[in-house]
C-alpha positions as a Markdown table, in Angstrom:
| # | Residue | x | y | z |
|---|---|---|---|---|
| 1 | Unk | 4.7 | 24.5 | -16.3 |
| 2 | Unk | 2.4 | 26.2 | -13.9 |
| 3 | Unk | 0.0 | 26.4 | -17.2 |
| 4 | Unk | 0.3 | 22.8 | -17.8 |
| 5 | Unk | -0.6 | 22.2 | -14.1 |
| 6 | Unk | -3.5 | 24.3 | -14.2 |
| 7 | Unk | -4.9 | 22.6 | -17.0 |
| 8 | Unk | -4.3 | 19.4 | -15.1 |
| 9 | Unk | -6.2 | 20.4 | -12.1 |
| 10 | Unk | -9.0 | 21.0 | -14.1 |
| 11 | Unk | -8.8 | 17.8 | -15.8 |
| 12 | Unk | -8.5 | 15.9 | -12.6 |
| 13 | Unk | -11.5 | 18.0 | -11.1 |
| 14 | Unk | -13.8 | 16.4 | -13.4 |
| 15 | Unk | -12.3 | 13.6 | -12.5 |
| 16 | Unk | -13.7 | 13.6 | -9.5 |
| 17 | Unk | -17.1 | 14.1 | -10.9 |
| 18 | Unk | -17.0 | 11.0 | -12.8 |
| 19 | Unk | -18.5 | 8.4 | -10.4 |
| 20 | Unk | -22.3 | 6.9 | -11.0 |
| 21 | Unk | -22.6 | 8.6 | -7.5 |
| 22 | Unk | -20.0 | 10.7 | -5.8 |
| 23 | Unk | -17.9 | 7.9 | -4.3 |
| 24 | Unk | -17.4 | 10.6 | -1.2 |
| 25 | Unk | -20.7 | 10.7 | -0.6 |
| 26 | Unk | -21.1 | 7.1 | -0.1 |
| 27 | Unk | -21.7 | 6.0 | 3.7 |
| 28 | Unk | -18.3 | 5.9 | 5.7 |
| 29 | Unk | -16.9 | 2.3 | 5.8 |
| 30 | Unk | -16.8 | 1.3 | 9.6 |
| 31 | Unk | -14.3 | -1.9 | 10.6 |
| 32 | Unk | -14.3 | -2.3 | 14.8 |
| 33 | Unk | -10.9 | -4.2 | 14.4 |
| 34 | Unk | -9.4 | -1.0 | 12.5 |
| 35 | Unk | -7.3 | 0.2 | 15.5 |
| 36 | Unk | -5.4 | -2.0 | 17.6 |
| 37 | Unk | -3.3 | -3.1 | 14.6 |
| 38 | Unk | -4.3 | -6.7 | 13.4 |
| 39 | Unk | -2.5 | -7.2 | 10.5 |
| 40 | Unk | -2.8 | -11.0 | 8.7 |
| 41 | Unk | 0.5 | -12.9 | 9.8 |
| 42 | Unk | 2.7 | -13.7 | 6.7 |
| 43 | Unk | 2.7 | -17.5 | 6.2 |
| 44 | Unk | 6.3 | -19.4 | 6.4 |
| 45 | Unk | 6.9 | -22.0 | 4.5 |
| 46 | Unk | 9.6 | -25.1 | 5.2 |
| 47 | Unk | 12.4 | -25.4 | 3.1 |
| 48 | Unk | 13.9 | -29.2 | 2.5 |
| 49 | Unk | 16.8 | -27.6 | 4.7 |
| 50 | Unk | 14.1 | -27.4 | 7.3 |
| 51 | Unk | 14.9 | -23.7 | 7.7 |
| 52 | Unk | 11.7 | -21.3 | 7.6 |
| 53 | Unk | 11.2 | -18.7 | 5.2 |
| 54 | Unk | 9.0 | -16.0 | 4.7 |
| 55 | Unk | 6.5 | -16.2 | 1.6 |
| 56 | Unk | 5.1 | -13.0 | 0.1 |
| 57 | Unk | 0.9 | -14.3 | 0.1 |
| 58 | Unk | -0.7 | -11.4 | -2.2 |
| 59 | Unk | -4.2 | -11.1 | -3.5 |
| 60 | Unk | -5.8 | -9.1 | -6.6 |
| 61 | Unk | -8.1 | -6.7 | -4.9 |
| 62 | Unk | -10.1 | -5.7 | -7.4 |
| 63 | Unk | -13.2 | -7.1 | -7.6 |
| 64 | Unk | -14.8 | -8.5 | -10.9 |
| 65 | Unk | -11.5 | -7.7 | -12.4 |
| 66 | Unk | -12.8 | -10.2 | -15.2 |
| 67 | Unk | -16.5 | -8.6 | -15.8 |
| 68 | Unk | -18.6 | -11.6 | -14.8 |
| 69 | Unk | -21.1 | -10.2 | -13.2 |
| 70 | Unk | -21.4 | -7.8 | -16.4 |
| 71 | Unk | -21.8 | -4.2 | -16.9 |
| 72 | Unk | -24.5 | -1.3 | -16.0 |
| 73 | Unk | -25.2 | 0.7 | -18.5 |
| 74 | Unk | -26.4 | 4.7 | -17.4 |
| 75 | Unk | -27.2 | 7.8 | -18.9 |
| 76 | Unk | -25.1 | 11.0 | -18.9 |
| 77 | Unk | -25.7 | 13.5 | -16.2 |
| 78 | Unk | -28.3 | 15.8 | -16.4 |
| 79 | Unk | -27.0 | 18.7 | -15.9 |
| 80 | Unk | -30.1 | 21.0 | -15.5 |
| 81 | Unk | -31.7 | 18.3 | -13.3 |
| 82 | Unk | -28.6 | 18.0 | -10.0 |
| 83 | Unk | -26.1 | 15.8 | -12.4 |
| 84 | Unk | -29.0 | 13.4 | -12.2 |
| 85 | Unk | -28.5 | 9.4 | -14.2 |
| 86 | Unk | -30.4 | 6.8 | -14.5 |
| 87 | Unk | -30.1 | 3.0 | -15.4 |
| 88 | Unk | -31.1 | 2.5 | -18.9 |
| 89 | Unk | -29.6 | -0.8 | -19.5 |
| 90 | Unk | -26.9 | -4.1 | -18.9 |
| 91 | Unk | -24.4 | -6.4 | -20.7 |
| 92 | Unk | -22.7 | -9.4 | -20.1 |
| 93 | Unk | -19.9 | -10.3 | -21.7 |
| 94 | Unk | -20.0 | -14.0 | -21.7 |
| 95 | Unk | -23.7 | -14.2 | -23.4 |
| 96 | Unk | -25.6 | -15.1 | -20.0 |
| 97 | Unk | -28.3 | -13.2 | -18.2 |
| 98 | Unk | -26.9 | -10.0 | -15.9 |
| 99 | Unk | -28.4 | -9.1 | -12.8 |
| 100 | Unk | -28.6 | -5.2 | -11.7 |
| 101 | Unk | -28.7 | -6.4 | -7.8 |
| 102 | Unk | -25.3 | -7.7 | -8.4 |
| 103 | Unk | -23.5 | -6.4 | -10.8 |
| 104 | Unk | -20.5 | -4.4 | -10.1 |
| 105 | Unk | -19.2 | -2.8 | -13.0 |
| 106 | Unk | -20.8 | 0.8 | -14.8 |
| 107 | Unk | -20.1 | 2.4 | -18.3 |
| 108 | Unk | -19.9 | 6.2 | -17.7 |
| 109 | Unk | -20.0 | 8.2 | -20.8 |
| 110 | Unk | -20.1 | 11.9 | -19.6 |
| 111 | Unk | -20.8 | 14.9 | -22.0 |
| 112 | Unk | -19.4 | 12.4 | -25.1 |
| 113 | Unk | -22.2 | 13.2 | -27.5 |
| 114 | Unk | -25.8 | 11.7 | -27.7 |
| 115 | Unk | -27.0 | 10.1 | -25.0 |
| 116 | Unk | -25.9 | 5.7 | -25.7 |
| 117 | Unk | -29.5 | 5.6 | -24.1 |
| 118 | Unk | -30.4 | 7.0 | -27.8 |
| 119 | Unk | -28.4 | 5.5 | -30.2 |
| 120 | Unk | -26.5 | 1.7 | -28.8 |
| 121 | Unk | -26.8 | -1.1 | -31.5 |
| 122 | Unk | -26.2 | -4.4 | -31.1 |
| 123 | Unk | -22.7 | -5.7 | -31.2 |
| 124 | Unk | -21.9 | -8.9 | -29.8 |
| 125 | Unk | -21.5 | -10.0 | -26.4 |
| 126 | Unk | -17.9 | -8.6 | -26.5 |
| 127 | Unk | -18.7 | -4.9 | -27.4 |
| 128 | Unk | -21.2 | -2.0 | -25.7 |
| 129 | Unk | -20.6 | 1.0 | -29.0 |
| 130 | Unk | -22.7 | 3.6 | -30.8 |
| 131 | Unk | -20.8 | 2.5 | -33.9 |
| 132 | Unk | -19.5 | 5.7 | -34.8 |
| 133 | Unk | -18.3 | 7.6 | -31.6 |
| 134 | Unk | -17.7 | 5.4 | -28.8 |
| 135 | Unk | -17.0 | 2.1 | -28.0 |
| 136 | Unk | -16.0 | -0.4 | -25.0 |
| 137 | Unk | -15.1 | -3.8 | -25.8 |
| 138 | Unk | -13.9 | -7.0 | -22.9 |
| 139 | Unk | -12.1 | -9.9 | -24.8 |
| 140 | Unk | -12.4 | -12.5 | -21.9 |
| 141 | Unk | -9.8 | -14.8 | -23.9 |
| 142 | Unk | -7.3 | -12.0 | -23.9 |
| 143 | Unk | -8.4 | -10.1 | -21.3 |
| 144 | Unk | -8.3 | -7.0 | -22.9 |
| 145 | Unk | -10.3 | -3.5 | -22.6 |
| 146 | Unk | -10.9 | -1.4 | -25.5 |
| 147 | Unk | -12.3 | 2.3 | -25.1 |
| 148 | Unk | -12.8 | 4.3 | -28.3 |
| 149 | Unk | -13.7 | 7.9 | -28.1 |
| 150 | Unk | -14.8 | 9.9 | -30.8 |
| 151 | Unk | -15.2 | 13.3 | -29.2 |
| 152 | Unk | -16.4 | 15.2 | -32.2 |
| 153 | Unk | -19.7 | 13.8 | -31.2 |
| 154 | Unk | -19.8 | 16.3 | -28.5 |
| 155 | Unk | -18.0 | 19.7 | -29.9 |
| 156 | Unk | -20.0 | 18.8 | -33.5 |
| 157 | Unk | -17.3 | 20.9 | -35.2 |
| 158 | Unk | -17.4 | 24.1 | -32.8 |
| 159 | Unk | -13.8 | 24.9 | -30.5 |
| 160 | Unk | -12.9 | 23.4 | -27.0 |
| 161 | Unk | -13.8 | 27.0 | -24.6 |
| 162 | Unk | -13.2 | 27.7 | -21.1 |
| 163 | Unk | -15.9 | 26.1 | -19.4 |
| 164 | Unk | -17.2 | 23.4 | -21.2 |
| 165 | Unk | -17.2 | 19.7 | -19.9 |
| 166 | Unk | -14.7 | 17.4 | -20.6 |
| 167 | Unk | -16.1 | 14.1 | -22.2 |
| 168 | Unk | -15.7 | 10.9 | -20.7 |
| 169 | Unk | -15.8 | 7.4 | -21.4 |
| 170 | Unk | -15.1 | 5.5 | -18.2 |
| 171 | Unk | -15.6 | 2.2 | -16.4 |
| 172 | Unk | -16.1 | 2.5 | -12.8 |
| 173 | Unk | -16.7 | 1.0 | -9.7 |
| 174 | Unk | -17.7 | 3.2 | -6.8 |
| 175 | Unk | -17.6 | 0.4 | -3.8 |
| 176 | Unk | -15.5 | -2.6 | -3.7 |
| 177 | Unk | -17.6 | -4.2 | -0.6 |
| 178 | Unk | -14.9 | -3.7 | 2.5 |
| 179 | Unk | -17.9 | -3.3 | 5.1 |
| 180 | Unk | -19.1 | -6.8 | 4.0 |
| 181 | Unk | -15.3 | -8.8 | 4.1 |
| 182 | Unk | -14.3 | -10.9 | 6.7 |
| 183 | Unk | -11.7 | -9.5 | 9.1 |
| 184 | Unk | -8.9 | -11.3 | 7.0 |
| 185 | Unk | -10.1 | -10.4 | 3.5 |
| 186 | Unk | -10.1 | -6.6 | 4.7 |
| 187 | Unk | -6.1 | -6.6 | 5.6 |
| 188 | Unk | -5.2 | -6.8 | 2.1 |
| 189 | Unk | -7.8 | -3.4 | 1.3 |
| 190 | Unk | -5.9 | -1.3 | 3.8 |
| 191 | Unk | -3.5 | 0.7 | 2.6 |
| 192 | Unk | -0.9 | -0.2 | 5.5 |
| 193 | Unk | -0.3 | -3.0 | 3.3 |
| 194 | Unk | 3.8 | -3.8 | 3.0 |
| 195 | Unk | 3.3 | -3.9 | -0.9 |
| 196 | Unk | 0.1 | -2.9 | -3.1 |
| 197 | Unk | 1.1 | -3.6 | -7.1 |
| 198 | Unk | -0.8 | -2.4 | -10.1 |
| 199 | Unk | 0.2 | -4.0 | -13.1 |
| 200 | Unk | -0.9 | -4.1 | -17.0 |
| 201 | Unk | -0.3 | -3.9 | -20.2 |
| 202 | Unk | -1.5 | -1.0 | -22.2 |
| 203 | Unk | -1.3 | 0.2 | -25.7 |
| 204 | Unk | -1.8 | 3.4 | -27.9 |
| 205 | Unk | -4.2 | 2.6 | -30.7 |
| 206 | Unk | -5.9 | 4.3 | -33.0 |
| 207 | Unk | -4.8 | 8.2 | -32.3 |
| 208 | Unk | -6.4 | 11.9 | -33.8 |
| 209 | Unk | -6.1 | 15.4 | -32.7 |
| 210 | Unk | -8.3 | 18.5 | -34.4 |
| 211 | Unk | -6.9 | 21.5 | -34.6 |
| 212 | Unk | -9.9 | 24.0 | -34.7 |
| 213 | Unk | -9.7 | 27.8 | -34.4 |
| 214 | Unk | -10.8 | 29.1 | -31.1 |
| 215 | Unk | -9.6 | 25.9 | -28.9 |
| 216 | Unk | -8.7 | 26.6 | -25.6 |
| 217 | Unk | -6.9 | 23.6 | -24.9 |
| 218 | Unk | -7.0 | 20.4 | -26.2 |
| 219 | Unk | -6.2 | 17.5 | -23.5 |
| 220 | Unk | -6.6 | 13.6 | -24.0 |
| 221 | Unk | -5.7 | 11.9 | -20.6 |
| 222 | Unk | -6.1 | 8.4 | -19.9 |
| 223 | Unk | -6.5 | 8.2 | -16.1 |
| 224 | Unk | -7.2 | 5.9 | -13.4 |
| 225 | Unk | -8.4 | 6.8 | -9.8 |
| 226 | Unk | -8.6 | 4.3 | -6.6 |
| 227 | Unk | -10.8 | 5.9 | -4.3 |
| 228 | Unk | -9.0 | 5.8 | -1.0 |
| 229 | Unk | -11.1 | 6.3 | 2.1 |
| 230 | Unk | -11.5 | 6.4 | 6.1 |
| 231 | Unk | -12.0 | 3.2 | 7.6 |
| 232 | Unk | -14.0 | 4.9 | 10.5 |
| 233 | Unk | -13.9 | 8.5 | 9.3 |
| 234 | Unk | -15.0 | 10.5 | 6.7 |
| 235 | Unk | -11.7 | 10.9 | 4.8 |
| 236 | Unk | -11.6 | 10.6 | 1.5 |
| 237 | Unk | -8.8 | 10.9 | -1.7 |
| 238 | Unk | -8.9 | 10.9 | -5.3 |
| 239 | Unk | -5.6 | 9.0 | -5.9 |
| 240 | Unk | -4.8 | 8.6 | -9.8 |
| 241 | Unk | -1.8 | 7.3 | -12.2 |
| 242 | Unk | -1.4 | 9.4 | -14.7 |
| 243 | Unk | -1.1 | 6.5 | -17.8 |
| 244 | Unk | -1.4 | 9.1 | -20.9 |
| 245 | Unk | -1.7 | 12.6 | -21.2 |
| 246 | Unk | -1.1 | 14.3 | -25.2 |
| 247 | Unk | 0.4 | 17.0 | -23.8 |
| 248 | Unk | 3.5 | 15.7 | -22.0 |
| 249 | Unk | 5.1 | 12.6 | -22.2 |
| 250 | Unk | 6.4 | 12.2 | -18.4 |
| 251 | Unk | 5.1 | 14.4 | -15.9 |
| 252 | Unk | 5.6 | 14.9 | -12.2 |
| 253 | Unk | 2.9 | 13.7 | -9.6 |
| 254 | Unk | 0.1 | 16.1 | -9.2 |
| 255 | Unk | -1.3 | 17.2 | -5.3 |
| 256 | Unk | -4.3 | 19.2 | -5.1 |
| 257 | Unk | -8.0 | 19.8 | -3.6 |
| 258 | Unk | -11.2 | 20.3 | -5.5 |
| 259 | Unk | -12.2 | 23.6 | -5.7 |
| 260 | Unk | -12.9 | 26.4 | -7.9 |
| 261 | Unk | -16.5 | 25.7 | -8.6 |
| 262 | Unk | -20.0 | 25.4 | -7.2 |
| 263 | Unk | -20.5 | 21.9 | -6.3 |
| 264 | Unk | -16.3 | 21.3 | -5.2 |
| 265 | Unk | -16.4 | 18.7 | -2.9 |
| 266 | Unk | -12.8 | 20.0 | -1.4 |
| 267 | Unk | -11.6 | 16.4 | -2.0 |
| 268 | Unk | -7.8 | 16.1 | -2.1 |
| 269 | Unk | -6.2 | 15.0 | -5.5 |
| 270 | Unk | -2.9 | 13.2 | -5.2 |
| 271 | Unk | -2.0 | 11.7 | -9.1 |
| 272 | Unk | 1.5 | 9.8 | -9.4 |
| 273 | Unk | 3.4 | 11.4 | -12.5 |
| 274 | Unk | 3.5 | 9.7 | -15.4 |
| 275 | Unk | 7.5 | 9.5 | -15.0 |
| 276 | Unk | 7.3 | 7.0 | -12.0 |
| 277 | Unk | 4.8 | 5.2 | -14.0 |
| 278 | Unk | 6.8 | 4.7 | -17.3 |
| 279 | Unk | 10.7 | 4.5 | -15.8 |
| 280 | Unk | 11.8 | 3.4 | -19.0 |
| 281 | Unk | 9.6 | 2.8 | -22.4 |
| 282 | Unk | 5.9 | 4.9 | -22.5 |
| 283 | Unk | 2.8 | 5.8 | -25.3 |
| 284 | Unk | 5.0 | 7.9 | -26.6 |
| 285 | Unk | 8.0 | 8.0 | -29.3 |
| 286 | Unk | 10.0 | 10.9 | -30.9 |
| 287 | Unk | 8.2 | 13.4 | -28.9 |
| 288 | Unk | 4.9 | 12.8 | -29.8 |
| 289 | Unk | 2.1 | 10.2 | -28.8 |
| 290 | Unk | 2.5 | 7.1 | -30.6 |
| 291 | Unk | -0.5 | 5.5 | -32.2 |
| 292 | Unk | -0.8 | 1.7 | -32.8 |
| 293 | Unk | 2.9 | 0.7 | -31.0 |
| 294 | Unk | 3.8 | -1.6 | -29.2 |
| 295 | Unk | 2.7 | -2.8 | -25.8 |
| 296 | Unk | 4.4 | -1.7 | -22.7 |
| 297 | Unk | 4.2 | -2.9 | -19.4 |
| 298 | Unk | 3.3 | -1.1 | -16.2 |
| 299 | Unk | 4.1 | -2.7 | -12.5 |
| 300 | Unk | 4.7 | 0.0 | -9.9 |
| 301 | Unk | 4.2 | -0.5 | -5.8 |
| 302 | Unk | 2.0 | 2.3 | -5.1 |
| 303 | Unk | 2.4 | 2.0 | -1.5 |
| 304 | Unk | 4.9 | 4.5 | -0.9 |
| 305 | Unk | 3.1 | 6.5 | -2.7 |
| 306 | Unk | -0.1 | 6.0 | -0.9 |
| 307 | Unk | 2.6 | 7.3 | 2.2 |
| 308 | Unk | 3.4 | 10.5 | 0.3 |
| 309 | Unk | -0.9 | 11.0 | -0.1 |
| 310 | Unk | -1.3 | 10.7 | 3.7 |
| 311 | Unk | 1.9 | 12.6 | 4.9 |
| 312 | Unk | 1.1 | 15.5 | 2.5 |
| 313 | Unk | -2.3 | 15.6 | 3.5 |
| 314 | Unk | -2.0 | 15.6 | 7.0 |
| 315 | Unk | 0.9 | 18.4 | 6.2 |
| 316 | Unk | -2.3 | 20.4 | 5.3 |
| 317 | Unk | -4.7 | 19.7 | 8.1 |
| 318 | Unk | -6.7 | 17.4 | 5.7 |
| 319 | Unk | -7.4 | 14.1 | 7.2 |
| 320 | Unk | -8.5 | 13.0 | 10.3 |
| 321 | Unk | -6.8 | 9.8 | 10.4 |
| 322 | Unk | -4.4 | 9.7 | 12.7 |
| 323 | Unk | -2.4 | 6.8 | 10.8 |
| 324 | Unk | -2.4 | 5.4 | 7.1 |
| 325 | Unk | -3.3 | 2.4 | 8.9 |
| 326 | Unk | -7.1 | 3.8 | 9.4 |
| 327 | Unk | -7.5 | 4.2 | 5.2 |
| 328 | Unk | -8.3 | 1.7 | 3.0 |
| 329 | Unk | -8.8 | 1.2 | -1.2 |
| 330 | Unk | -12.6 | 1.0 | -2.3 |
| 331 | Unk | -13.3 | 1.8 | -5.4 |
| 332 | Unk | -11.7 | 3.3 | -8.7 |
| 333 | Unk | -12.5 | 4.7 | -12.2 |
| 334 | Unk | -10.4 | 4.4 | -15.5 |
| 335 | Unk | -10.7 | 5.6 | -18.6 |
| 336 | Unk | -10.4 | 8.8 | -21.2 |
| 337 | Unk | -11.3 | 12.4 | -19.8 |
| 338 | Unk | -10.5 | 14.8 | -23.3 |
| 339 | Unk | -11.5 | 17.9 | -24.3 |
| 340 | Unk | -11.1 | 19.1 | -27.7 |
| 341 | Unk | -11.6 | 17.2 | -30.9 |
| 342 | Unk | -9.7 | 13.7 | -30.7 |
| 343 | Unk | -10.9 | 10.2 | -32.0 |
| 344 | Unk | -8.8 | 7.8 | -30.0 |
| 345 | Unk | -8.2 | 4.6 | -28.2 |
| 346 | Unk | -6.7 | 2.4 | -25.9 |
| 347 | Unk | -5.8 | -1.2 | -25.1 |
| 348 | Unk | -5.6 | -2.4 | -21.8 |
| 349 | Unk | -5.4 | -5.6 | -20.8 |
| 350 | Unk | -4.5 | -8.2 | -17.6 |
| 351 | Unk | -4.9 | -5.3 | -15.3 |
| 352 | Unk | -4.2 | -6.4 | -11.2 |
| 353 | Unk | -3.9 | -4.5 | -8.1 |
| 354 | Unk | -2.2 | -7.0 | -6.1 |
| 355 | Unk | -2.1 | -6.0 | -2.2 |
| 356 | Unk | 0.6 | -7.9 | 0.3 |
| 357 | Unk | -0.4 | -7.4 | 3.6 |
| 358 | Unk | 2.4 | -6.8 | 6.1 |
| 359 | Unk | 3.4 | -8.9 | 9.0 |
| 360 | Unk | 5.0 | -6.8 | 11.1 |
């Protein structure tokens, strides 16, 4: 156990690399009407009895969920030049023109092979691929996600060692625009929210693990990160759900801090186990990942969780917060973080974070 959790850490580490631009670097988001509580009154409705009753009003949070203002396209970090990337190109999904001022959406590809800046062809409006080692695919009619990765692009035959990066392929978004909401809009961001629900469906497809002599681990996660921050402080927290990880099939949540390397930023890690996620059916079957099964369904309130973040961190000394009520949701990441040889992919499709802002 405390060999799988050290392998996680580092896995989650890079994680916190991923972003375009550290999402912790990004300028702290200020809201005047943080603190004295102001919370959006739930609306009653009026029953034919005449008696009131409460209605749960929610709204999906996250922004673009359906990629219409399209996709930026950038290079892999530069690793001898600060982590430097660059904008090399843009997609739309829907055949129309995309326009870099407003487009929310990136395609990260860290340390997966040769730069896409190199080698993209022309797929259709659906599909941003290499055609051979990656791919990411949006069906608007289904609304489905596909993310292929081939990572033999990357190791070109040689073992997974102690040290190398992890490759990536990952959509992100590092700001979801809570400075520039309207006071109302913003209740449903904060993470003092009574109920905040991530839902999808997601699906195992195409699945392949190398074996090759010499690898120091191999590890094929399939993670997503909201990037939970201070509404006026600095604070900042990777929090993940675990959705697949080769290694185990349900695992307990992960709580951490980046560290252990040159640039750490000293960020706290809180990841929800994969056993919370996936109460019942999972990606896996017979003790083994299970390639090209069936869908399963994921809806899990991560506010308590958010709860369990705050009170362990402040346990530690870590935020300056003095309530959950001062943090907020603005941003996230999703996608595969492997290293070792695998060629695999997932399906993921009418994902929602639906936040319920409280009335009390």
């Amino acid at each position: 156990m405390k060999r799988f959790a050290s392998a996680l850490l580092a896995a989650l580490m890079i994680c916190a690399c991923a972003g375009c631009t550290n999402p912790q670097d990004t300028q702290t988001v200020t809201d005047a009407t943080a603190e004295p509580d102001t919370a959006v009154p739930v609306t009653t409705a009026e029953e034919t009895t005449g008696e009131e009753q409460k209605e749960e009003i929610g709204m999906q949070i996250i922004p673009d969920i359906k990629f219409e203002t399209g996709m930026r396209l950038i290079t892999q970090k530069d690793h001898s030049n600060g982590d430097a990337i660059k904008t090399f190109g843009k997609h739309s999904f829907y055949g129309g023109k995309v326009n870099l001022a407003t487009v929310r959406w990136r395609l990260a590809q860290w340390d997966s092979g040769p730069d896409l800046s190199e080698c993209i062809i022309e797929a259709g409006d659906s599909t941003i691929t290499d055609g051979k080692w990656r791919q990411f695919s949006y069906d608007p009619e289904e609304n489905m996600m596909t993310f292929r990765l081939d990572t033999s692009a990357y190791y070109q035959g040689r073992p997974a060692v102690a040290g190398d990066y992890w490759p990536h392929l990952l959509i992100e978004q590092d700001d979801f625009g809570y400075a520039d909401l309207d006071r109302d809009t913003r209740e449903y961001y904060k993470c003092r929210s009574e109920k905040i629900v991530l839902s999808m469906d997601i699906r195992l497809g195409d699945y392949k693990e190398v074996a090759i002599d010499g690898d120091w681990v191999r590890a094929a996660q399939f993670l997503l990160y909201f990037y939970v921050k201070g509404i006026n402080t600095n604070d900042f927290c990777w929090f993940g759900i675990q959705l697949f990880d080769n290694r185990v099939e349900k695992n307990e949540h992960y709580v951490g801090y980046d560290g252990g390397k040159a640039d750490a930023s000293g960020a706290m890690i809180y990841s929800i186990g994969s056993k919370y996620v996936y109460p019942g059916e999972s990606l896996w079957k017979d003790g083994a990942p299970r390639p090209n099964g069936d869908w399963v369904h994921i809806e899990i309130d991560i506010r308590p969780y958010l709860d369990d973040m705050f009170e362990r961190g402040r346990a530690d000394g870590y935020f300056k917060a003095g309530s959950i009520k001062q943090l907020c949701i603005s941003g996230m990441n999703m996608g595969w973080e492997t290293i070792g040889t695998f060629d695999h992919t997932m399906y993921v499709k009418n994902l929602a974070l639906t936040s319920y802002p409280t009335g009390k």
